[in-house]
N, C-alpha and C positions, 0 to 999 in steps of 0.2 A: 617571477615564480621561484620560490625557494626550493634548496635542495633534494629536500624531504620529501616536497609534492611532485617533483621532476623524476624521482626516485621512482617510486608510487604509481606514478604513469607509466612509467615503463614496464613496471612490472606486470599490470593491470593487462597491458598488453599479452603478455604470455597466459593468463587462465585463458582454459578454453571454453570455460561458462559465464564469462564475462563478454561480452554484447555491446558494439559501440560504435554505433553505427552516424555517421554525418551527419548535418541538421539537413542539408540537400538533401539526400537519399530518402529520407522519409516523410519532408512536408509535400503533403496532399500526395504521397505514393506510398502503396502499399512497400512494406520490410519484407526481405525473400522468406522471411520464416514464419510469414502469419500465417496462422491456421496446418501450422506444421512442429509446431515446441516440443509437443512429444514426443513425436517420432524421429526428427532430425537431432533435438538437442537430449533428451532423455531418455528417448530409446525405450520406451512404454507410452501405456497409456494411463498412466495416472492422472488422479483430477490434477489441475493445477492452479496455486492460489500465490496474489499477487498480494504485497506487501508495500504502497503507493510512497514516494517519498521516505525511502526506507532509511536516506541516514548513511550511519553505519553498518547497518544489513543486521542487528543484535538480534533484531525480531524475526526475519525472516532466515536467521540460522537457527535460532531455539524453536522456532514453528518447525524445522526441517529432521532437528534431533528429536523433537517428541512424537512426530509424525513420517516415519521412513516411508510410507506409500503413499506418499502426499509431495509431489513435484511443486517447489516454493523459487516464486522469482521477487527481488528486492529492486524498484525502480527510483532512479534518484538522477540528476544532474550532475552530483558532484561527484569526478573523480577518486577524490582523494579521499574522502569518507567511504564509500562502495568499495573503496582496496582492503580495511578492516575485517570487512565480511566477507571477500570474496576469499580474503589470505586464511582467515580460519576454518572455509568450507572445504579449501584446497588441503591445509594442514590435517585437518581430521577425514578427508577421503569422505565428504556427503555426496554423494553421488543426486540428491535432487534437491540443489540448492544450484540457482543461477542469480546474474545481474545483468539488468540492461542501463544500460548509462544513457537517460533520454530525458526532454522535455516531455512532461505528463501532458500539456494540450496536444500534443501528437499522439496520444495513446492507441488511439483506433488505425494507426500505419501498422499497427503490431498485431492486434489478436484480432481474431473470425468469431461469428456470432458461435456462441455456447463454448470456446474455448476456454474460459475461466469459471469456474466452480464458486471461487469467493476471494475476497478483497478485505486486505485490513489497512487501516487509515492512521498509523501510532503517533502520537505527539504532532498532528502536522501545524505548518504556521496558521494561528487564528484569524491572520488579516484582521484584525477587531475594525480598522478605520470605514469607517460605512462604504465608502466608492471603492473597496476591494476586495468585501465581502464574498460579491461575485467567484474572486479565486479561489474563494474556500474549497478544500477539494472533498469534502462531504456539501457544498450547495450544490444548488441544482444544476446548472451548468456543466458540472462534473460528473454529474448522475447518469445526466443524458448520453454523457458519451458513455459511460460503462456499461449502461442496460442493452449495450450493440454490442459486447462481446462476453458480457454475465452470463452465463446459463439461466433461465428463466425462474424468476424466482432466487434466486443465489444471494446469500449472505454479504453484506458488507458493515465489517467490524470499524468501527472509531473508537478511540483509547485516547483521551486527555487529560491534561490537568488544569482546560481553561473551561470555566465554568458558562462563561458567555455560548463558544462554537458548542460545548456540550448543550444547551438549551434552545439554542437557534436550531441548530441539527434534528434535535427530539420535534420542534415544533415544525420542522419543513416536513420531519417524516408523518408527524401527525394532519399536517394542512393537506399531502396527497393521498391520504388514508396507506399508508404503505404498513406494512405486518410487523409488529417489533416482535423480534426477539427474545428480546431480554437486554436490559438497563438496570444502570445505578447512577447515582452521583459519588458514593463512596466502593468500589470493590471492596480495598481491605479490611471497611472496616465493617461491611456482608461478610467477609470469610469467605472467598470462594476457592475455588480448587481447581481452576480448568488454566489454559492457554492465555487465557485476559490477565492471572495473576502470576503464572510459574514463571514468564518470562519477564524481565525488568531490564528495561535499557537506562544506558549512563545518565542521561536524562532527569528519568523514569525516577529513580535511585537519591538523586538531590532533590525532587520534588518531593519524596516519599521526607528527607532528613528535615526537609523544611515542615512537613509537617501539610502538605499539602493533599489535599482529597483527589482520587486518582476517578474520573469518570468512565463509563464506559458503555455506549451501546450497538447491538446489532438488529439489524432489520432485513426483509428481506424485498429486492428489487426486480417490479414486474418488466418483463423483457420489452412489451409492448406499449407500457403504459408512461406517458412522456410526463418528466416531472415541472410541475409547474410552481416557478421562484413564489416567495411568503408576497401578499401583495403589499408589504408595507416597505417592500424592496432592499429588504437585508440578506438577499440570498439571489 
């Protein structure tokens, strides 16, 4: 491991909105903070809304600057990307911006049913190869674990620029009869105005130079109702 990411760890260590907890500690047991984020880590009650494979944390700090009553946590694996966002939420003093450094199949070790408000899904990987579709983290596999700690009915945003996961996604939500929201395959080039465009990750940014169409939809997810994969087994 390089200097840089040695660095990074360490430092990662010192926020105290950064969350990083052992793969022990949390598989198949409950985290001491589930069903406690706001009161022990934020010190309110605000909703709070999760930012899945966040990266950098780009989205889940600019979700946090446009929305101060709105407690924002950014979940990823890696380290040394999650120090990016966690260093600029410390530098600019956001008081509800946090990071949990975890594997997303463990999701449900972390949050108690109705704890979460809403979920956004930015650029995640497409898996396109058909045997790993399944990991998609908007298929259904993933759904199921979320609608155990979504507040019923609760928004979950996908943002991509793979035209494939955006199409498969639109048709799982359409095969469970689930509520859309609101869709495109092009934002920018609808004009919109909200959260899906003001923020742009580095990503986000070279897809846009290349010239690429940015997707985007939200739907919302029944608490009780189990989602069932596309049966031609792409999800």
């Amino acid at each position: 491991m390089g200097k840089k990411k040695l660095a990074r760890f360490k430092e990662l260590s010192k926020f105290d909105r950064v969350i990083q907890p052992p793969f022990e500690e949390v598989f198949r047991s409950d985290f001491r903070l589930k069903g406690k984020w706001g009161a022990a880590l934020f010190a309110n009650d605000h909703p709070l809304v999760l930012e899945l494979g966040c990266g950098k944390g780009e989205y889940t700090v600019g979700l946090a600057r446009n929305n101060p009553r709105i407690n924002y946590m950014g979940l990823d694996i890696k380290g040394a990307r999650i120090w990016t966002g966690a260093r600029t939420a410390y530098e600019e003093a956001l008081e509800n911006v946090a990071f949990l450094r975890t594997r997303i199949d463990v999701i449900n070790s972390f949050f108690a049913r109705d704890e979460v408000a809403e979920i956004w899904i930015t650029f995640p990987d497409p898996q396109e190869k058909l045997r790993r579709r399944k990991k998609r983290l908007s298929g259904a596999l993933f759904l199921n674990k979320y609608r155990l700690f979504l507040k019923d009915g609760g928004l979950v945003h996908l943002k991509t620029d793979n035209r494939s996961l955006y199409e498969d996604t639109l048709a799982l939500v359409a095969y469970n009869k689930l509520q859309v929201e609101r869709k495109s395959r092009d934002i920018y080039k609808e004009g919109w105005r909200d959260d899906a465009v003001s923020i742009q990750t580095y990503y986000e940014k070279r897809f846009l130079s290349e010239a690429k169409p940015i997707h985007y939809l939200s739907f919302h997810l029944p608490a009780h109702q189990e989602i069932i994969a596309l049966p031609d087994g792409d999800e």
